[in-house]
C-alpha positions as CSV (number, residue, x, y, z in Angstrom):
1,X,-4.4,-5.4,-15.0
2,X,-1.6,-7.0,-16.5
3,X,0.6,-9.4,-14.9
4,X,3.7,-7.4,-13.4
5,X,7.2,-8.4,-12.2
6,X,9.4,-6.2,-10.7
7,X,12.8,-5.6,-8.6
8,X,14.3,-2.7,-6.6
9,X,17.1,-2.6,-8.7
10,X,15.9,0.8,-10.1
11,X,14.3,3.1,-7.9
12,X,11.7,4.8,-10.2
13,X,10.5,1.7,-12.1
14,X,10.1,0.4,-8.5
15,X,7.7,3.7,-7.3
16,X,5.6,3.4,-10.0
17,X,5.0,0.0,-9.8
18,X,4.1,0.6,-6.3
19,X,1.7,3.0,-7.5
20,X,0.2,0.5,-9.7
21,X,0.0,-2.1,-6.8
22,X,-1.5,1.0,-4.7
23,X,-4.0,1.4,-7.3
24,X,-4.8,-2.9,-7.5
25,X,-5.0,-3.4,-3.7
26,X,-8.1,-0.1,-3.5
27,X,-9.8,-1.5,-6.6
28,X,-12.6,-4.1,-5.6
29,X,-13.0,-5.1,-9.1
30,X,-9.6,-6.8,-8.8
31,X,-9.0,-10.9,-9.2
32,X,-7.3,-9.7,-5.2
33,X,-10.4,-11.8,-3.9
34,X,-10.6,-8.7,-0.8
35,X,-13.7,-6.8,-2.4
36,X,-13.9,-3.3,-0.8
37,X,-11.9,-4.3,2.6
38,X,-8.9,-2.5,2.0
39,X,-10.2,0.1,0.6
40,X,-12.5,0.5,3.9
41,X,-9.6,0.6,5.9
42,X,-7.7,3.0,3.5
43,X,-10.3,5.5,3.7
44,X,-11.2,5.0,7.5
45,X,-7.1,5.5,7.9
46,X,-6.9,8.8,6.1
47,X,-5.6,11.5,8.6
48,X,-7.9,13.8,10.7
49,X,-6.5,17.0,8.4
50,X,-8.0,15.5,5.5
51,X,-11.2,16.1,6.4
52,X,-12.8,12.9,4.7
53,X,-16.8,12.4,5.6
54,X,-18.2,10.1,3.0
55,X,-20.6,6.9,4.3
56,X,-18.4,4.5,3.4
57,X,-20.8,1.9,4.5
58,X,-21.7,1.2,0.9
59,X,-18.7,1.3,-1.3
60,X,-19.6,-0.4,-4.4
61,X,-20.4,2.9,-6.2
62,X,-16.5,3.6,-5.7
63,X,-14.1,3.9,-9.1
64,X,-10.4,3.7,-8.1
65,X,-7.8,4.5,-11.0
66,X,-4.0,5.1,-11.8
67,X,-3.0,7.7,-13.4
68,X,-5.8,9.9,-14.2
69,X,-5.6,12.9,-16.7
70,X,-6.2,16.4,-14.7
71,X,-6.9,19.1,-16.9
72,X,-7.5,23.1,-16.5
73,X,-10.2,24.0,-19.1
74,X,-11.2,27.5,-20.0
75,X,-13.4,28.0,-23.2
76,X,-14.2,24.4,-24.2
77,X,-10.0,24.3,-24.4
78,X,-7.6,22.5,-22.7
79,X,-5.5,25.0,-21.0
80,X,-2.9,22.7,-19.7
81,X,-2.9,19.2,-17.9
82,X,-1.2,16.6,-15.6
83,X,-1.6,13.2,-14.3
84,X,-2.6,12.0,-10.5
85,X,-1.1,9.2,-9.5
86,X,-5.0,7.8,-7.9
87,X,-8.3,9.2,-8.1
88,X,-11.0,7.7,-6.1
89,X,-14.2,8.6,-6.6
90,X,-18.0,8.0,-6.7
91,X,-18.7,9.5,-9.7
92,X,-20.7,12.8,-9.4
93,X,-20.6,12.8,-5.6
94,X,-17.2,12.9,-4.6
95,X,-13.3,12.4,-5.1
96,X,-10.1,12.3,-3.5
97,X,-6.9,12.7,-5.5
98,X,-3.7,11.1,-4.1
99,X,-0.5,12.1,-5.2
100,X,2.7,9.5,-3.9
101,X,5.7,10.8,-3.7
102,X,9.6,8.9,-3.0
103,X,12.6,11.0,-3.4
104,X,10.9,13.8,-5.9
105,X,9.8,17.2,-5.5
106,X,6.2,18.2,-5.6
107,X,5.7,20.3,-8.5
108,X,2.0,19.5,-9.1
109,X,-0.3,20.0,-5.6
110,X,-0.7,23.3,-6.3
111,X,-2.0,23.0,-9.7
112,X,-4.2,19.9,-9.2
113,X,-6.1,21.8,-6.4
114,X,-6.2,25.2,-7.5
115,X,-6.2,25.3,-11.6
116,X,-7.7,22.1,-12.4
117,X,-11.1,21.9,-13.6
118,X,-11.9,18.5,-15.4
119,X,-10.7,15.5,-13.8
120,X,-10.6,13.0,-16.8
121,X,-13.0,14.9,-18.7
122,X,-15.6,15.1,-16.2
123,X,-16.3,18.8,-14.8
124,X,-15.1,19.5,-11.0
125,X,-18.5,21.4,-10.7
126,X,-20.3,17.8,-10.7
127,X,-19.5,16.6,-7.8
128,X,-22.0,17.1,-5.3
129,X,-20.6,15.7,-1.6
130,X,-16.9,16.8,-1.3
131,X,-13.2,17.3,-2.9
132,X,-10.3,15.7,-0.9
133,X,-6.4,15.9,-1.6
134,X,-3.9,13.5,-0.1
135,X,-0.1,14.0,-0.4
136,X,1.4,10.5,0.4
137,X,5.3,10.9,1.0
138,X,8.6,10.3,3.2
139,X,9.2,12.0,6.0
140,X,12.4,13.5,5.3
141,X,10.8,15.0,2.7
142,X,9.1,18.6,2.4
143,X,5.0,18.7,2.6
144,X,2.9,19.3,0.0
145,X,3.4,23.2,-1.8
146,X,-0.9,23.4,-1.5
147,X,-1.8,24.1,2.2
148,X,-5.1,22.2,1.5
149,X,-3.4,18.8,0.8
150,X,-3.1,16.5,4.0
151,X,0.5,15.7,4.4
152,X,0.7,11.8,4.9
153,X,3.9,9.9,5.5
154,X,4.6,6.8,4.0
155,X,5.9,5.5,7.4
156,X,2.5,6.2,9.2
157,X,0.4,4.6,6.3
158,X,2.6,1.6,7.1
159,X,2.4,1.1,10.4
160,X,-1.0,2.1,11.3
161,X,-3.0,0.8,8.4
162,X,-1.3,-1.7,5.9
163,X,0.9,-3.9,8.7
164,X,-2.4,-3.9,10.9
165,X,-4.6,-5.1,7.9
166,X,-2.0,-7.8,6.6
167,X,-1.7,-9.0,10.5
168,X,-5.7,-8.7,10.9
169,X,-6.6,-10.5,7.7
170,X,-4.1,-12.6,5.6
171,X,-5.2,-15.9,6.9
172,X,-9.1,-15.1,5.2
173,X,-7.5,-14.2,2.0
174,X,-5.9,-16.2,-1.0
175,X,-2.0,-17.1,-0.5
176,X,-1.7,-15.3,-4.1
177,X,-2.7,-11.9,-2.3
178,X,-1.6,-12.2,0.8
179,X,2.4,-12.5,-0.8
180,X,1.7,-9.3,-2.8
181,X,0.6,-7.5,0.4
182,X,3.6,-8.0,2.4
183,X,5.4,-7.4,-0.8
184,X,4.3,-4.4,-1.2
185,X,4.8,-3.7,2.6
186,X,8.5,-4.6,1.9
187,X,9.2,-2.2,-0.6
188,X,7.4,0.4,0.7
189,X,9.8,0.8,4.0
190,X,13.4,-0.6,1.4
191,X,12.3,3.1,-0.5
192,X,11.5,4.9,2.3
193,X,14.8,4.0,4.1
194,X,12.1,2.1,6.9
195,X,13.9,-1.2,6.5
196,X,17.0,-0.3,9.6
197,X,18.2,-3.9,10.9
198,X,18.6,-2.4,14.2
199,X,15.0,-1.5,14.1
200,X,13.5,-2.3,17.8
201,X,16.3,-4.9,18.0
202,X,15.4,-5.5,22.0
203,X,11.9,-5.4,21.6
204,X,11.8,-8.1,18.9
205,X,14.1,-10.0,21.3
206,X,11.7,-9.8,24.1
207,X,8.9,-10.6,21.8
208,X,10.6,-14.3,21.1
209,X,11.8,-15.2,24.3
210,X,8.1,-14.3,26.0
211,X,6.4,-16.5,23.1
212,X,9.3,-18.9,22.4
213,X,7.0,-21.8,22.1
214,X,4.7,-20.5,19.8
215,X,7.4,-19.2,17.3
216,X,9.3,-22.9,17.9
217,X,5.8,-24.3,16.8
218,X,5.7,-21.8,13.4
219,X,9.9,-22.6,13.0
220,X,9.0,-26.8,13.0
221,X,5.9,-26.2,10.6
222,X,8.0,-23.9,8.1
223,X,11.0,-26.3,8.0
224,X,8.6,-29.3,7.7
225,X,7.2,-27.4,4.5
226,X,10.2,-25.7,3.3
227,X,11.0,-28.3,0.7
228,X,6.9,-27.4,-0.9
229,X,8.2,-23.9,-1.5
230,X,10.2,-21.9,-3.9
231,X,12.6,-20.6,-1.5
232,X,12.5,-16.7,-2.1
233,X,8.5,-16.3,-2.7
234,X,6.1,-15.3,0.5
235,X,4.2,-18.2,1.2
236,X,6.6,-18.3,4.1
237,X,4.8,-15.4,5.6
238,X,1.6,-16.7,4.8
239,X,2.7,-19.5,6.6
240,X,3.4,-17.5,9.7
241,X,-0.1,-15.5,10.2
242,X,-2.3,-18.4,9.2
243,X,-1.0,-20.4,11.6
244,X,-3.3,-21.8,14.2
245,X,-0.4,-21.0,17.3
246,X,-0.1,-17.2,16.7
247,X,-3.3,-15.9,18.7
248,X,-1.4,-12.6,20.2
249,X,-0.8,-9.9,17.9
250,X,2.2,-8.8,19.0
251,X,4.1,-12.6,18.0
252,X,2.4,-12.4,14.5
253,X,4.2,-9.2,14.0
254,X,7.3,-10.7,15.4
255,X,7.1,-13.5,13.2
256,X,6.0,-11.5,10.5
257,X,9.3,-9.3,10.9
258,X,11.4,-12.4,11.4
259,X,10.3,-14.4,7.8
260,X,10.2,-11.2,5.9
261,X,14.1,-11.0,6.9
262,X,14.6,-14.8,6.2
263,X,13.2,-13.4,2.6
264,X,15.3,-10.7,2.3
265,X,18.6,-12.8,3.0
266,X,17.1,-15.5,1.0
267,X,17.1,-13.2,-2.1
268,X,21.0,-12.0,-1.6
269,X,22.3,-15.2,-2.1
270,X,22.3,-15.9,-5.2
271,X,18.7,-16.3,-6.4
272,X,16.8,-13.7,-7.8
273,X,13.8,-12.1,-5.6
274,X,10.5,-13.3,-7.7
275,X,7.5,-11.2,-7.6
276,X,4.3,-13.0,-7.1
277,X,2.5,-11.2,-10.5
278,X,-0.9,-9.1,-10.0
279,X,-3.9,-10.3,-11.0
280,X,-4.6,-13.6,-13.0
């Protein structure tokens, strides 16, 4: 994949960048150094109403892409197509087609599940195992138009699979990936409308003053280092759940939260937020 910078200053070029990040994190041919991990957990995550059985013991078989042609066929012809934002797939076993929606209307589940019959070229017929359908979206935001899509919200892909994953397995994975996870993390809840400062306010309170020591250790360490970093990028998370200090969950989270703000009101003062680029 090409290298990729972006900033929220427009919404839409945002979302599909996210998409494409989506896409780059679930692909274990990526230079992400996390093989099939995320994906694992991606697919174990999936919501009960989606019905997902595969063995996912054995992924390497699995093509993820972005963007992938649907079409309706009828004669040899093509009838009329569209584009889903990620198919994953063992080819000629089974798929699962994930649309991601922000702010916009489905206009598309419908057709994708009901009318399409080639999914980039290759027959529906073919595959053996199973057909799944995800609808990833806000949730202020109506559910998918086709009854057979599970309805997913971009708040509960968050919280119980992506911040778990970062939390569970930055410090095994390269500084390089571990940035564009938290990143990505980031911009997911700034879209969403997720990122409230007033957000478990007490709780977060309670967190530092029961593990003040701990987060006093992290604090020294990250001043002692600042003058090593660039002082927007996320190497100051990284610094956080690596650390040899932070055994509890709950304080990695806290600290998690805490640097990711010291990065937000790092990038409103002047400089301008850097994205750490994909791939590479």
């Amino acid at each position: 994949m090409d290298v990729i910078e972006y900033s929220l200053g427009a919404q839409r070029k945002a979302e599909v960048y996210i998409n494409r990040l989506f896409a780059y994190f679930l692909d274990q041919e990526q230079p992400h150094r996390m093989n099939s991990e995320f994906l694992r957990v991606f697919l174990n995550g999936l919501p009960d109403t989606c019905g997902f059985e595969e063995d996912i013991h054995d992924l390497s078989d699995v093509v993820v892409d972005d963007q992938v042609r649907l079409t309706e066929q009828a004669d040899g012809e093509t009838v009329s197509s569209g584009f889903v934002d990620l198919a994953i797939q063992v080819p000629n076993e089974w798929f699962l087609l994930v649309e991601l929606k922000f702010s916009a209307e489905d206009t598309q589940t419908e057709f994708y599940r009901q009318d399409v019959t080639h999914i980039d070229g290759v027959p529906k017929d073919d595959y053996e195992s199973g057909a799944y359908y995800l609808y990833l979206h806000q949730g202020d935001r109506p559910d998918a138009n086709d009854p057979e899509f599970s309805n997913w919200t971009w708040t509960a892909f968050v919280e119980t699979v992506l911040t778990d994953f970062i939390v569970d397995n930055a410090p095994r994975y390269p500084q390089r990936t571990v940035v564009q996870l938290h990143e990505f993390a980031d911009d997911i809840r700034s879209i969403t409308g997720m990122s409230d400062p007033t957000d478990n306010v007490d709780e977060k309170i309670e967190l530092y003053l029961d593990h003040y020591e701990a987060i006093a250790d992290v604090t020294a360490t990250f001043e002692n280092q600042w003058e090593t970093f660039s002082p927007i990028t996320g190497p100051l998370v990284f610094l956080t759940v690596s650390s040899p200090s932070i055994k509890d969950r709950s304080v990695r989270r806290a600290t998690i939260t805490y640097y990711s703000s010291v990065r937000t009101t790092l990038s409103g003062t002047g400089g301008s937020a850097q994205r750490v680029p994909i791939g590479g």
